[in-house]
KEKE-3310 file (N, C-alpha, C; in steps of 0.2 Angstrom, whole numbers, plus 5000, padded with zeros to 4 digits):
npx = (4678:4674:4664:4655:4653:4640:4625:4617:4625:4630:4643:4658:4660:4649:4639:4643:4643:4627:4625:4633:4624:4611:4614:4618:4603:4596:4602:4599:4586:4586:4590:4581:4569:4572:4575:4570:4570:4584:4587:4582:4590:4603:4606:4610:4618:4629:4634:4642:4637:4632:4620:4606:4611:4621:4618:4606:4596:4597:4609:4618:4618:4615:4630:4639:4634:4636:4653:4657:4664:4679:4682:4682:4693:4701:4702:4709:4719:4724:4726:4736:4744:4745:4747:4756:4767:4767:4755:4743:4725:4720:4714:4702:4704:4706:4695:4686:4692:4689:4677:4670:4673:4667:4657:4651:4651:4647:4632:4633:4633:4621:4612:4616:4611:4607:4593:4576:4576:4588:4601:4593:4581:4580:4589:4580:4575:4572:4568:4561:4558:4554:4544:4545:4546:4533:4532:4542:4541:4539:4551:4560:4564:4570:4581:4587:4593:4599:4612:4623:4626:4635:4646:4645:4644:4655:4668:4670:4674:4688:4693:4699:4698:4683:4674:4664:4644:4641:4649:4649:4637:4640:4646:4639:4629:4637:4641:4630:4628:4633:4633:4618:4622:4629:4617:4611:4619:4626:4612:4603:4590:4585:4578:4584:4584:4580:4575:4581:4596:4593:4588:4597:4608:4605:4600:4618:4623:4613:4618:4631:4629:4624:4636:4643:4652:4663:4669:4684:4695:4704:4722:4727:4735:4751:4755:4766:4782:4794:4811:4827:4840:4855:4872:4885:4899:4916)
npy = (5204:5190:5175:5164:5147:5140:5134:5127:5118:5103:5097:5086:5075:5073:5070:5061:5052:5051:5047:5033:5028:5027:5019:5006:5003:5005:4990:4983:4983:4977:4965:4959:4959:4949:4938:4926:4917:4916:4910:4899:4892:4893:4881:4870:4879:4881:4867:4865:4858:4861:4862:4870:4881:4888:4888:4895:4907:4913:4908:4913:4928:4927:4919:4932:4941:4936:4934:4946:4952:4946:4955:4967:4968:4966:4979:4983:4981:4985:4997:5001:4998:5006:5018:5017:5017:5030:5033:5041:5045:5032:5024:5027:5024:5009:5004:5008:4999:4986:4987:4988:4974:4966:4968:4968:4955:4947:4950:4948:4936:4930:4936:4928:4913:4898:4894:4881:4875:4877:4872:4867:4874:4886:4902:4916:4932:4950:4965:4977:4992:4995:4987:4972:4979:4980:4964:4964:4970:4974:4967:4963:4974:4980:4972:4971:4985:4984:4977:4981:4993:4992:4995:5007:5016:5013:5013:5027:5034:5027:5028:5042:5043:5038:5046:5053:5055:5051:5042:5032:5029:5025:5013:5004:5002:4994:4984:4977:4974:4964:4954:4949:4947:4933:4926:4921:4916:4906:4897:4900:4898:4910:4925:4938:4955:4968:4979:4975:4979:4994:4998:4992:4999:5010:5010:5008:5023:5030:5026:5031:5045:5045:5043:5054:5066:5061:5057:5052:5066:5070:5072:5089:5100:5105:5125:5133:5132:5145:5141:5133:5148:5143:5140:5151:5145:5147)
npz = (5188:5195:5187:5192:5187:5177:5182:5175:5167:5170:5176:5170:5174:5181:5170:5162:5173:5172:5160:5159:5170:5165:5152:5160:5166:5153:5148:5158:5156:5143:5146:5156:5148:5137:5146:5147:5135:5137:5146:5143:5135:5139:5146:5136:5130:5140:5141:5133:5119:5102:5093:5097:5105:5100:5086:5085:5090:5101:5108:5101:5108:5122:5125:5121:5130:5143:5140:5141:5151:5146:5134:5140:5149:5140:5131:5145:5144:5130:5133:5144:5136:5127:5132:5139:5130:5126:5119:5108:5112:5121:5127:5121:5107:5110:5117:5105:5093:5102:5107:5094:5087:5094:5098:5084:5077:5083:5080:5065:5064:5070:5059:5049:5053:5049:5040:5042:5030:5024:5013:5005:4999:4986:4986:4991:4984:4989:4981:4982:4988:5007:5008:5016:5028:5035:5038:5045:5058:5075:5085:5071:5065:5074:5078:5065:5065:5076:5071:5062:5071:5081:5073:5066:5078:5083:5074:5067:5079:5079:5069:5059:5046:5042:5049:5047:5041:5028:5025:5035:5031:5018:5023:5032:5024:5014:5022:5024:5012:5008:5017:5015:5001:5003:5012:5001:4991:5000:5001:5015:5017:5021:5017:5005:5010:5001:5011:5023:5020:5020:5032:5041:5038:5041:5057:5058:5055:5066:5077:5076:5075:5089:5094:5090:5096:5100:5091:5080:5073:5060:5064:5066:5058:5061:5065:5056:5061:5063:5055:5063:5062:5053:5062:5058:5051:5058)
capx = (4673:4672:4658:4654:4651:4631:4622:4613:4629:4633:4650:4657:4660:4641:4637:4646:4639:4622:4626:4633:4617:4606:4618:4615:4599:4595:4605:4596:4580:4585:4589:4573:4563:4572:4577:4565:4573:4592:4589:4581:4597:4607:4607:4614:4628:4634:4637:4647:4630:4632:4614:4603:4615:4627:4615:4596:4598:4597:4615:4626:4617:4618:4636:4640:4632:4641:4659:4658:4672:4685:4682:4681:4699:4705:4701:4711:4726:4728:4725:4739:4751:4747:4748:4766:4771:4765:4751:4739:4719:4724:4708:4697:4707:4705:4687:4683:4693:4686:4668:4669:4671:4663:4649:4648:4654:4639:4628:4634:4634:4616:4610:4620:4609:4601:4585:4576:4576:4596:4604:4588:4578:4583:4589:4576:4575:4566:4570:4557:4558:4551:4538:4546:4547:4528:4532:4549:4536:4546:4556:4563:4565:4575:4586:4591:4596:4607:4615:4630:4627:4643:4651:4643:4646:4665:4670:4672:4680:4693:4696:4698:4692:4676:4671:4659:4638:4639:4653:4646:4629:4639:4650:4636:4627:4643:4644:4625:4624:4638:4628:4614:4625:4630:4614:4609:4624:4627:4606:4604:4584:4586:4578:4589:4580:4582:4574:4587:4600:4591:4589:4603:4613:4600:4605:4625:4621:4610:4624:4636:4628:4625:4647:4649:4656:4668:4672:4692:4695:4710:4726:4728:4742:4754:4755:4775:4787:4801:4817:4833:4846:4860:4876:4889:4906:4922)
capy = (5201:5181:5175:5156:5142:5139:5128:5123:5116:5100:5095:5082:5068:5068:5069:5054:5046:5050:5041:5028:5025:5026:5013:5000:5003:5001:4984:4979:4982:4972:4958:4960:4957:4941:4934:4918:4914:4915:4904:4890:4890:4892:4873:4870:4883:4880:4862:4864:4857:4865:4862:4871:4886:4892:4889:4896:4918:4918:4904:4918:4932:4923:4919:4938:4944:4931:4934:4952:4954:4948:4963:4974:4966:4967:4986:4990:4978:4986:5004:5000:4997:5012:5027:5016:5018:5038:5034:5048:5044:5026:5020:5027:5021:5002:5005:5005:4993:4980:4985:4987:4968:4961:4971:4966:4949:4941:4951:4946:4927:4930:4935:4922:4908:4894:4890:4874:4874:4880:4871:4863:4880:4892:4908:4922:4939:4953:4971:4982:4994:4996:4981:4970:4981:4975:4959:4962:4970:4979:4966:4963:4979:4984:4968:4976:4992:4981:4973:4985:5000:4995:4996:5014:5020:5015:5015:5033:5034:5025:5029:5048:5043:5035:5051:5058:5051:5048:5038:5027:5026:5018:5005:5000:4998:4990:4978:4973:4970:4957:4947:4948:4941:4927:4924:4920:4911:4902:4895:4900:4898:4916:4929:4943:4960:4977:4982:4975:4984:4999:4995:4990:5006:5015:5010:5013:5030:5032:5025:5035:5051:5044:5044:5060:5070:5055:5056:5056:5068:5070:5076:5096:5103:5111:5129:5134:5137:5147:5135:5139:5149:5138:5141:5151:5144:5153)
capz = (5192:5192:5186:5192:5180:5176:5186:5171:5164:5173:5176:5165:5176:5182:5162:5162:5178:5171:5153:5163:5173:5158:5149:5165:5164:5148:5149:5163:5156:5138:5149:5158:5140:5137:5152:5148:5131:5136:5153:5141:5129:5147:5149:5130:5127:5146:5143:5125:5115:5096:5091:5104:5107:5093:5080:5087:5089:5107:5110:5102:5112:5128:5127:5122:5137:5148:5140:5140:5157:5145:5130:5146:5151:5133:5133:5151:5143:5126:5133:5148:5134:5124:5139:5144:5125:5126:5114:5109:5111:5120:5131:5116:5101:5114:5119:5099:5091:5106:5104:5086:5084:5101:5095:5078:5074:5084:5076:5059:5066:5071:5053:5046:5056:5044:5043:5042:5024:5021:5008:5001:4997:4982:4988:4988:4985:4989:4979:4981:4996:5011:5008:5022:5034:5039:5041:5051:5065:5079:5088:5066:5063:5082:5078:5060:5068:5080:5068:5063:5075:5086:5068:5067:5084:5086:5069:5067:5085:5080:5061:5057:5039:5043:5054:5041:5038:5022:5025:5039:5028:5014:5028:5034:5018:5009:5026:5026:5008:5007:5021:5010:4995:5009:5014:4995:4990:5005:5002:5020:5018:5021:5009:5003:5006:5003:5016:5027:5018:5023:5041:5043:5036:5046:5061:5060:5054:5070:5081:5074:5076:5095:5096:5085:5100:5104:5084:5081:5071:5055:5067:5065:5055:5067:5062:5052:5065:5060:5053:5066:5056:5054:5063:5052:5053:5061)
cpx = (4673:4666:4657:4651:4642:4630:4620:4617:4631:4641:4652:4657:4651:4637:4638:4643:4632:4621:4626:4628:4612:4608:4616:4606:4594:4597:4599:4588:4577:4586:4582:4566:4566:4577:4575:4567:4581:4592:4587:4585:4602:4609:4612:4622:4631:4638:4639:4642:4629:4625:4609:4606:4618:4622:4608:4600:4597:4605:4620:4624:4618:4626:4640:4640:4636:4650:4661:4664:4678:4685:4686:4692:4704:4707:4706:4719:4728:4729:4732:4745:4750:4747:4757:4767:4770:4759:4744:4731:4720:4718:4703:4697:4704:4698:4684:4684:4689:4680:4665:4666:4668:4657:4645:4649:4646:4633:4627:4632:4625:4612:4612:4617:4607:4595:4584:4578:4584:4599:4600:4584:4582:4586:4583:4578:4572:4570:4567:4556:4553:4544:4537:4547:4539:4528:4538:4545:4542:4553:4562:4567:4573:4582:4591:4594:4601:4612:4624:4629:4633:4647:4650:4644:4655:4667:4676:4676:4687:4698:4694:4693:4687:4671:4667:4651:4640:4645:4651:4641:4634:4644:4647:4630:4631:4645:4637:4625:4628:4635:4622:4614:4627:4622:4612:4614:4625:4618:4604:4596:4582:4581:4581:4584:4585:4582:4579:4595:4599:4590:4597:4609:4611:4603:4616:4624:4617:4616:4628:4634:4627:4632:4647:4652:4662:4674:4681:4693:4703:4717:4727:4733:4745:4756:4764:4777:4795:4809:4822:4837:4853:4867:4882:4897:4910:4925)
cpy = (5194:5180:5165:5153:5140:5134:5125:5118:5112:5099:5089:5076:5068:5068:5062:5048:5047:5046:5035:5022:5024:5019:5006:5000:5001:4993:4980:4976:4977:4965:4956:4956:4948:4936:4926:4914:4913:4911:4899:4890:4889:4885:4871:4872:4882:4872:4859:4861:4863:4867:4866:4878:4890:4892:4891:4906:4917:4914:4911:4925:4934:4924:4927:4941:4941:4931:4942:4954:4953:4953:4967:4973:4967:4975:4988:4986:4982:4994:5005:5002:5003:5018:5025:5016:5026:5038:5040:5042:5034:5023:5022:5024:5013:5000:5003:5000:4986:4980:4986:4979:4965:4962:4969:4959:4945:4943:4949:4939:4928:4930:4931:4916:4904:4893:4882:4871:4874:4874:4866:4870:4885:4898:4912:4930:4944:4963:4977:4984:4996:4990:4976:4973:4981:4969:4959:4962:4972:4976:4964:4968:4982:4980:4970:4980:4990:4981:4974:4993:4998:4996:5004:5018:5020:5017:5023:5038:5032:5026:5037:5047:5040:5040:5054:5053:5047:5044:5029:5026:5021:5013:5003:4998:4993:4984:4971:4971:4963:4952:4947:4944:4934:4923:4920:4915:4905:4896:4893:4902:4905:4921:4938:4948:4965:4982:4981:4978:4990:5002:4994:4997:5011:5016:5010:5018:5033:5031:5029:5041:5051:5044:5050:5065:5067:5055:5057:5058:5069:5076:5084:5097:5108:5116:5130:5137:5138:5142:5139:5141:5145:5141:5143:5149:5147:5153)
cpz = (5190:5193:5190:5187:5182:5179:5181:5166:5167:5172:5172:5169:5178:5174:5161:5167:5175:5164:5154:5165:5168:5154:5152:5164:5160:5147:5152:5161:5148:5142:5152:5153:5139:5141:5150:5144:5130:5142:5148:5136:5134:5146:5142:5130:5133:5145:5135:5118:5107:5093:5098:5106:5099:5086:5081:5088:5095:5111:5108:5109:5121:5131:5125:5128:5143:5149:5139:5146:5150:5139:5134:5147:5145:5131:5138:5148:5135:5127:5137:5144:5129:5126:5139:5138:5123:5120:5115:5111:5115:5124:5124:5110:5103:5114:5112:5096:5095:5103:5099:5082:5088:5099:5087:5074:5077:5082:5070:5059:5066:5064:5049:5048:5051:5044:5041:5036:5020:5016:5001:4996:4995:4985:4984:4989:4984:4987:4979:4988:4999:5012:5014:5028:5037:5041:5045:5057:5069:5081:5078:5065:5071:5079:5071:5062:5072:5075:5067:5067:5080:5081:5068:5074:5086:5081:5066:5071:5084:5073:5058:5049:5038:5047:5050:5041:5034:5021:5027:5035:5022:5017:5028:5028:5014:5013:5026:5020:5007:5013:5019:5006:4998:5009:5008:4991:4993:5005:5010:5022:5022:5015:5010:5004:5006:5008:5022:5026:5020:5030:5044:5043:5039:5052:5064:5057:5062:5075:5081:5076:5084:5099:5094:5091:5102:5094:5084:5074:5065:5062:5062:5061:5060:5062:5061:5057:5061:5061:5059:5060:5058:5057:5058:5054:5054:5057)
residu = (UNK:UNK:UNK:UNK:UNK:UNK:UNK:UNK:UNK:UNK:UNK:UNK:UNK:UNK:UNK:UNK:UNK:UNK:UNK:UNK:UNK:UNK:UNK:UNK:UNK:UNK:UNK:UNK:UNK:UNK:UNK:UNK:UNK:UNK:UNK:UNK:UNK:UNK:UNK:UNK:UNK:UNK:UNK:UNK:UNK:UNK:UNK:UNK:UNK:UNK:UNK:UNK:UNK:UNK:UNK:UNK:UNK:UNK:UNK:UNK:UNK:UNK:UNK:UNK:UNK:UNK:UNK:UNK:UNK:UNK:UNK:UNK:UNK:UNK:UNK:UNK:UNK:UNK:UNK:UNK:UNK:UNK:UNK:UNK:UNK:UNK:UNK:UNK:UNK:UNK:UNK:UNK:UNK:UNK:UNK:UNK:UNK:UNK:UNK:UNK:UNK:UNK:UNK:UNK:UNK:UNK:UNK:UNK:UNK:UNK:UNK:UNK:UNK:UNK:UNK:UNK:UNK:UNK:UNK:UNK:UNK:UNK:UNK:UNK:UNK:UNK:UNK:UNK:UNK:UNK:UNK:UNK:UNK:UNK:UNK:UNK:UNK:UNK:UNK:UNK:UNK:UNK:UNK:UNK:UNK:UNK:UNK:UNK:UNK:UNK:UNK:UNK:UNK:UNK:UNK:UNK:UNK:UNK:UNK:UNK:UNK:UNK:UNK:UNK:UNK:UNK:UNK:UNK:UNK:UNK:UNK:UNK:UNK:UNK:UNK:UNK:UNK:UNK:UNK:UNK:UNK:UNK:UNK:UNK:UNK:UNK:UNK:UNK:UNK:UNK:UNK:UNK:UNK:UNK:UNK:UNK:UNK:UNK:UNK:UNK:UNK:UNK:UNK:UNK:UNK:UNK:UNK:UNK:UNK:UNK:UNK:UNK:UNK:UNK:UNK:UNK:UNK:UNK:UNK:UNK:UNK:UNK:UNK:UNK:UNK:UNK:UNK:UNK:UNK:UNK:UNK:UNK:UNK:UNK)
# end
């Protein structure tokens, strides 16, 4: 007797189309919040202006948002060329590597900003946890969690040995402290904390486990098939 498939069990493609629509939406609705402070850098970064754009937190964010089509195009051209070469995993292996680095290089650019005092003002630092996590306040705290979570959500999609937590806890702890040591070296009127090491590794850890269905996993070992016997000569 056929049983039909569970109604409670949507199909994948509208699993998809509903991730999709949540994905836009959520977009639509971070734009929404700072719609006010990316039209007043608008004028700056559109008209090539270094001071006013590239160097304030909302110039690189801006133009992220802005040059997102060609990622997108980067994606449908390296995937193109790995279906036509027989490659395995070729849109998702593509989709990672892109949004790996699109995703995290302006984040990085971003915590790397100077402040007024940068190469005047000692480096500071702060080593005792959880302290500054009242003064980050939510919008501090949210923008840490940014920071490397497209490190922690592709990551693991596209490198079998990064497919583990406690892997991704120490990438992303091992990627945020060296922007700390930066920050401190470089005298980038910045203060080194702990807290944002911990934030920081927080968030790709949270990412990551928001891919682990997507995770690419160590190739199988094909099970022993029996050797031919070799032809005996006449």
């Amino acid at each position: 007797m056929n049983h039909s498939a569970s109604p409670s069990a949507p199909p994948r493609r509208t699993r998809t189309l509903v991730l999709v629509s949540l994905a836009i939406l959520g977009l639509a609705g971070v734009l929404f919040l700072v719609r006010g402070p990316l039209l007043m850098t608008a004028p700056a970064c559109f008209s090539g202006r270094w001071h006013g754009c590239y160097d304030t937190f909302n110039g690189p964010l801006l133009m992220m948002l802005v040059g997102l089509p060609l990622p997108a195009l980067l994606v449908w051209a390296l995937a193109s060329l790995r279906r036509a070469a027989g490659a395995a995993w070729a849109w998702r292996s593509s989709l990672a590597e892109v949004g790996l680095v699109y995703g995290t290089v302006p984040m990085v650019w971003l915590t790397l900003q100077p402040g007024p005092g940068a190469g005047v003002v000692p480096g500071r630092v702060s080593l005792v946890p959880l302290v500054d996590l009242v003064t980050m306040g939510p919008i501090g705290i949210g923008g840490n969690l940014l920071v490397f979570a497209a490190l922690g959500f592709f990551a693991p999609m596209r490198f079998a040995a990064l497919a583990s937590v406690p892997r991704i806890l120490a990438l992303g702890s091992g990627c945020s402290l060296l922007v700390e040591v930066a920050q401190y070296v470089f005298q980038l009127d910045r203060v080194s904390s702990v807290d944002d090491v911990l934030v920081n590794a927080a968030g790709a850890v949270l990412a990551a486990l928001a891919s682990r269905r997507w995770w690419r996993t160590a190739a199988r070992v094909p099970a022993e098939r029996p050797q031919p016997v070799p032809a005996l000569a006449d």
